[in-house]
Every structure is written in structure tokens, then in C-alpha cells.
VMD Tcl script that draws the C-alpha trace (Angstrom):
set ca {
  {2.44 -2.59 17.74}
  {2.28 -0.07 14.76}
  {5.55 0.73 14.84}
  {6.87 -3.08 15.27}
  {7.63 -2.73 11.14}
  {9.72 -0.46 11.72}
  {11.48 -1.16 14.97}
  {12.50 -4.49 13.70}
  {15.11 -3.02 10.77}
  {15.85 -0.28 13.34}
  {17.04 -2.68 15.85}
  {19.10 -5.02 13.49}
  {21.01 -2.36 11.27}
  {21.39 0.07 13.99}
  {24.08 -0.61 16.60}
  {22.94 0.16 20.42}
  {25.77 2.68 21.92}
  {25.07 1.59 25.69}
  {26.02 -2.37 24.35}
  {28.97 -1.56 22.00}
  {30.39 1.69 22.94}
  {33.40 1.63 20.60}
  {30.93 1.13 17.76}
  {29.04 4.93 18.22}
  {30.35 6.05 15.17}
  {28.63 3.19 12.85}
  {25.74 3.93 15.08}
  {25.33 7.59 13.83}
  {26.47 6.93 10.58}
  {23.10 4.11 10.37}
  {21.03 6.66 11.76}
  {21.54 9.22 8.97}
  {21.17 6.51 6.67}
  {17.74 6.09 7.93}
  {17.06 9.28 8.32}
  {18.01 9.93 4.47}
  {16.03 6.78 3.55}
  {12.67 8.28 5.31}
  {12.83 11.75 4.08}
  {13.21 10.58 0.96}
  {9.99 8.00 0.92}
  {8.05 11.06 2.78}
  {8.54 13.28 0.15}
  {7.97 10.69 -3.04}
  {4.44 9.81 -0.80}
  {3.58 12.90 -0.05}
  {4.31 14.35 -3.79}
  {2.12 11.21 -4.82}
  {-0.64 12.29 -2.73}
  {-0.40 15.40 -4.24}
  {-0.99 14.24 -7.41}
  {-3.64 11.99 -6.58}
  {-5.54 15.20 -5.34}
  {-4.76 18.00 -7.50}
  {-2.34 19.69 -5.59}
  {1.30 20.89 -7.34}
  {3.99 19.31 -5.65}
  {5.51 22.72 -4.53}
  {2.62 23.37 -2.41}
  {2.80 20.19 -0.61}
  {6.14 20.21 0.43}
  {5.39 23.67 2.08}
  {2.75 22.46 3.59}
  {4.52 19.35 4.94}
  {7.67 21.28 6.10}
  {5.09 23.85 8.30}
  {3.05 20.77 9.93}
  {6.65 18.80 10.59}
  {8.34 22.12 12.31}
  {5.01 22.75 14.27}
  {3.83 19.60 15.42}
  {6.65 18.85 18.02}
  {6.66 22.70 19.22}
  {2.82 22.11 19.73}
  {3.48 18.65 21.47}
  {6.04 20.35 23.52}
  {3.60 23.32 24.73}
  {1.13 20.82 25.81}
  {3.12 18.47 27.70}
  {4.58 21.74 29.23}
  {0.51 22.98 30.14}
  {-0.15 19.39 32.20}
  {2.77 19.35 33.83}
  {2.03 22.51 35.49}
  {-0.12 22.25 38.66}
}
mol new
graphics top color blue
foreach p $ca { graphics top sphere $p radius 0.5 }
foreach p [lrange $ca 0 end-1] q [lrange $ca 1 end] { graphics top cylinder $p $q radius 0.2 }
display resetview
């Protein structure tokens, strides 16, 4: 349900490869428009926030880049640890 904003413009603007396979190419094109379009808000909130609490704009976008590379690696360890027996 949180994520229903932003499934909806997903699912209209970006083609679905398994229903129109001769269409993969506007498919991937879409997705890096998306992908451009939510990198781009990320870092104008994030630099926001930074100003909000004091924090130079430099140091925020390290700080962002080291969460965003460690949180999947740190998602992947742990599914990795319960699936073990």
C-alpha cells in the first residue's frame, strides 16, 4: 500500500516485456528514465535535508552513497544467515 503511488506511474509508462515482447527496448529505455527521474529527486531531498540540519551538501551525498551501496549487501548477508539451517 505505500508503494501504490508509485506503482501506479510505473505500471502505465512502463511497458511489461512478458506482454509485448517486441516492445523491450521502450521498456528499458522507460526504466532509465525513471531511474534518472529518482536519483535526481533523492539527491535535491536529501541536499534539502541537509540544509535544513546544518550539514554541507558534500557530506550528505557521501553519506547517502555509503548507506545506498551497503544496505542491499547487508540485506543480502541476512537473507543468506536464515536461509541456512
Amino acid at each position: 500500500m505505500v508503494l501504490l503511488p508509485l506503482k501506479i506511474p510505473l505500471y502505465y509508462t512502463v511497458p511489461d516485456p512478458k506482454l509485448h515482447p517486441s516492445r523491450f527496448g521502450s521498456t528499458i529505455a522507460m526504466s532509465f528514465i525513471w531511474l534518472i527521474a529518482l536519483s535526481y529527486i533523492m539527491a535535491e531531498s536529501v541536499e534539502t535535508l541537509g540544509r535544513l540540519i546544518g550539514i554541507d551538501s558534500y557530506t550528505m551525498g557521501i553519506t547517502v552513497s555509503a548507506a545506498g551501496t551497503s544496505f542491499p549487501r547487508s540485506e543480502e548477508h541476512t537473507s543468506e544467515l536464515q536461509s541456512q539451517p
